[in-house]
LOZA-107537 format. One line per 4 residues: number of its first residue (from 1); their letters; for each residue x, y, z of N, C-alpha, C. Coordinates in pm, 1 decimal, always signed. Each point is the difference from the previous one (the first is absolute). Example, Ala and Ser with C-alpha at 12.3 -4.5 7.8 and 13.67 -1.06 7.14 Angstrom:
REM LOZA-107537
1 = AS = +1319.0:-569.0:+780.0:-89.0:+119.0:+0.0:+90.0:+120.0:+0.0 | -35.0:+105.0:-72.0:+82.0:+119.0:+6.0:-77.0:+109.0:+73.0
This chain:
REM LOZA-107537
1 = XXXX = +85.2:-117.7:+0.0:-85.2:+117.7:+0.0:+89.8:+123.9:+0.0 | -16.5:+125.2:-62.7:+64.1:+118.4:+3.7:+46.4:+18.4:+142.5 | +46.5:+78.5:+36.3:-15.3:+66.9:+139.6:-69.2:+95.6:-17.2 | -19.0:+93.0:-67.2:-59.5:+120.8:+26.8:-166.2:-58.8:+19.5
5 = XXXX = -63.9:-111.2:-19.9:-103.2:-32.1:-22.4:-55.8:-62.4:+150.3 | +187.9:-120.9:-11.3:+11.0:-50.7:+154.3:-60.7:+83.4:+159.5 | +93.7:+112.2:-8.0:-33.1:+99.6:+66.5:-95.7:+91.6:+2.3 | -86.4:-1.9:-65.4:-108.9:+13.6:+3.1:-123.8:-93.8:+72.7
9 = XXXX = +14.8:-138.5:-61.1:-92.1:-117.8:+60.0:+54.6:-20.2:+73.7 | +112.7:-1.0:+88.8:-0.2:+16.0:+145.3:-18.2:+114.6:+57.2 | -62.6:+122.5:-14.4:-25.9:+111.5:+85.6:+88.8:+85.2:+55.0 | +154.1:-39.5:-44.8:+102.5:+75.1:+12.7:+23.2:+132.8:+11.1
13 = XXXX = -54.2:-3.2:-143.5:-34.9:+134.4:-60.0:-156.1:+15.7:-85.6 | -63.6:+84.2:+43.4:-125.6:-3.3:-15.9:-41.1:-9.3:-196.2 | +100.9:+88.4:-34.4:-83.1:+11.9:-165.5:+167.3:-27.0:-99.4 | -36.7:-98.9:-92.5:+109.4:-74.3:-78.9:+28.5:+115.1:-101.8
17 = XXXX = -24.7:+137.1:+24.5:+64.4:+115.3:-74.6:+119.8:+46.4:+86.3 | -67.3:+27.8:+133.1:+129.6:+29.0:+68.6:+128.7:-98.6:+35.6 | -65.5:-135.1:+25.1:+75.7:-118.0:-10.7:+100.3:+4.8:-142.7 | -55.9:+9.3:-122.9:+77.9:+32.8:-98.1:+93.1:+120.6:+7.7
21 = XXXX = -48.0:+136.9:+17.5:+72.9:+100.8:+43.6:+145.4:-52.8:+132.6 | -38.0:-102.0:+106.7:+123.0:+39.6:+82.9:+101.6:-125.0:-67.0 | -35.6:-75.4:-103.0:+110.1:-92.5:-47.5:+81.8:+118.9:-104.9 | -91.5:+58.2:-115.7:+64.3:+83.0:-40.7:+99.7:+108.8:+90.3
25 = XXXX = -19.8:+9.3:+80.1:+84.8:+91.1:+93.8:+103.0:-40.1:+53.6 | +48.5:-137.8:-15.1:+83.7:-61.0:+53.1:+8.1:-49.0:+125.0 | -162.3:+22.6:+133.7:-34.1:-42.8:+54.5:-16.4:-134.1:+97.7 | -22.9:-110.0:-142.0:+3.0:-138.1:+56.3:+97.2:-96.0:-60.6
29 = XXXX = +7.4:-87.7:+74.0:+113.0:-101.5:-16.5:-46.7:-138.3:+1.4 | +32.6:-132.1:-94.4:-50.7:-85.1:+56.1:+195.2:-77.2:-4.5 | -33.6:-71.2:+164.6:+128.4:-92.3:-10.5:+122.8:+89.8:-23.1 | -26.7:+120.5:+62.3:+156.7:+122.2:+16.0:+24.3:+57.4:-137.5
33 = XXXX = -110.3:-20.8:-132.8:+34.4:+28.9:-108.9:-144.4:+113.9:-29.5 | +63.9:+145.0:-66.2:-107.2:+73.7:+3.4:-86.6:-76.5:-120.7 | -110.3:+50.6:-39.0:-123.0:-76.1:-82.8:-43.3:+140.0:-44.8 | -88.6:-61.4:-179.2:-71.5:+119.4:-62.3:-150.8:-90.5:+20.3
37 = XXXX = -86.6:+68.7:+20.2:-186.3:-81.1:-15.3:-5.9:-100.3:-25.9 | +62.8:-59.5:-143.9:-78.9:-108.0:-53.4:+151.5:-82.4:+74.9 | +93.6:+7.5:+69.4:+64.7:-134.1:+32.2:-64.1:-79.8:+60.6 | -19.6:-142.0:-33.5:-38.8:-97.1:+139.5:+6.2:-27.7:+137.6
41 = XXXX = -91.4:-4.7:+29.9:+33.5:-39.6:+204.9:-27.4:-161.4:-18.4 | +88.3:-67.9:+93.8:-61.2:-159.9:-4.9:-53.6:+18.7:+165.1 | -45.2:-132.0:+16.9:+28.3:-62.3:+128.0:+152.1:-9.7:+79.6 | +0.2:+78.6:+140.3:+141.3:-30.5:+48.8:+103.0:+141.4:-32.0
45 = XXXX = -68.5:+77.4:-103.0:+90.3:+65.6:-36.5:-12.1:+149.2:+136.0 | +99.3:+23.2:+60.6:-6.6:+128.9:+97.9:+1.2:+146.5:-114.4 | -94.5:+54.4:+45.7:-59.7:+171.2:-80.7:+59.4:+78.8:+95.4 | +84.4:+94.6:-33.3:-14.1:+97.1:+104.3:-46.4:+127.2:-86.7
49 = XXXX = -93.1:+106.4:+108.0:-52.2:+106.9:-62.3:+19.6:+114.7:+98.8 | +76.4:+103.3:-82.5:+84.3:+108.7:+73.2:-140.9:+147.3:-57.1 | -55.5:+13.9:+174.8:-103.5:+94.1:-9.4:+56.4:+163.7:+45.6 | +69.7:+46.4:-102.3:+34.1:+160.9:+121.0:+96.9:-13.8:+59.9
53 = XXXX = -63.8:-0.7:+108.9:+96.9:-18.6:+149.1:-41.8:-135.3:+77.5 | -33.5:-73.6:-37.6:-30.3:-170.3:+66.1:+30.8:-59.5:-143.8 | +10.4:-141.2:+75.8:+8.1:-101.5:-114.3:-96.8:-159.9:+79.1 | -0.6:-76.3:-107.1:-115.9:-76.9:+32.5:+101.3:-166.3:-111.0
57 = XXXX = +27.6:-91.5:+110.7:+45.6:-106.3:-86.2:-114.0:-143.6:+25.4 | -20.2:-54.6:-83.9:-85.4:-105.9:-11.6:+74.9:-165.1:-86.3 | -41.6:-49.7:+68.8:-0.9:-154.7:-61.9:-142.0:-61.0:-64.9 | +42.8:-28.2:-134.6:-148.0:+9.5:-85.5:-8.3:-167.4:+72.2
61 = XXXX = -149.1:-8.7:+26.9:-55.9:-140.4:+28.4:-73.2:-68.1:-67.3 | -76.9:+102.4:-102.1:-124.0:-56.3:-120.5:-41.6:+108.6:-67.5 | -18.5:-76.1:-114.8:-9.7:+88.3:-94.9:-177.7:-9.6:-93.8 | -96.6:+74.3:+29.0:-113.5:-32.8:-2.0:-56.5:+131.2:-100.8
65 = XXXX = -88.7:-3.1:-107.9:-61.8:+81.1:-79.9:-111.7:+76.6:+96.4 | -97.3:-79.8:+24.0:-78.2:+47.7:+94.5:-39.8:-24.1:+125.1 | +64.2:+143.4:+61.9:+4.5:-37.6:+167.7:-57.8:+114.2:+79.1 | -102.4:-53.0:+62.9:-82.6:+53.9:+111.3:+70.8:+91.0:+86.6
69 = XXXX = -45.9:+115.1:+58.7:+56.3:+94.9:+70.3:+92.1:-68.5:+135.1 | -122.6:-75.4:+47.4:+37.5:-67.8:+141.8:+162.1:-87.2:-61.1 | -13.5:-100.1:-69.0:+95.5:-68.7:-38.3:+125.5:+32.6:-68.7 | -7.9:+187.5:-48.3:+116.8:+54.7:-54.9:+159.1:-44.6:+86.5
73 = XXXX = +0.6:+18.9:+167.8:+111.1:-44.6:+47.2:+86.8:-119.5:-0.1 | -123.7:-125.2:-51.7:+67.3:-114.1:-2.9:+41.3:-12.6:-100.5 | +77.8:+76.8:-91.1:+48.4:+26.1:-106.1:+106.3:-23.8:-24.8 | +96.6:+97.9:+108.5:+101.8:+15.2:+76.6:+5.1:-0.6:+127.7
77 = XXXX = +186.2:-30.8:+63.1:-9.5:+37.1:+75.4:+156.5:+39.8:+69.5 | -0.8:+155.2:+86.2:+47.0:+99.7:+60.0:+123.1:-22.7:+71.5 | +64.6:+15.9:-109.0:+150.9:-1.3:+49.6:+84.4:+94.5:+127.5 | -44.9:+93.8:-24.7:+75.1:+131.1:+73.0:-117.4:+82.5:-12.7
């Protein structure tokens, strides 16, 4: 699955424009390597996403098209 899409269906980031916008920005990383939108996320693979002044690292757990609000967290899960 993209990431920018990823991050979106997990609730990361609310809308897959801005999700697209912070890869273009040089923002996110998957596996210590920066990423443009359409790169792949697998299973297993660690995302980190550099917000501002915080950052937010995740271990992808599943990778699901359509996922319920409640169930967005079991998506990932929270490294740091």
């Amino acid at each position: 699955m993209r990431i920018d899409k990823y991050l979106k269906n997990s609730r990361i980031i609310k809308r897959r424009t801005v999700a697209k916008e912070a890869c273009e920005q040089g923002r996110v990383f998957i596996n210590g390597k920066q990423v443009k939108p359409g790169d792949k996320v697998q299973m297993g693979d660690v995302v980190m996403i550099n917000f501002g002044t915080s950052s937010m690292k995740i271990k992808v757990l599943k990778i699901l098209d359509d996922v319920r609000k409640t169930d967005a967290t079991k998506l990932y899960k929270l490294l740091e």
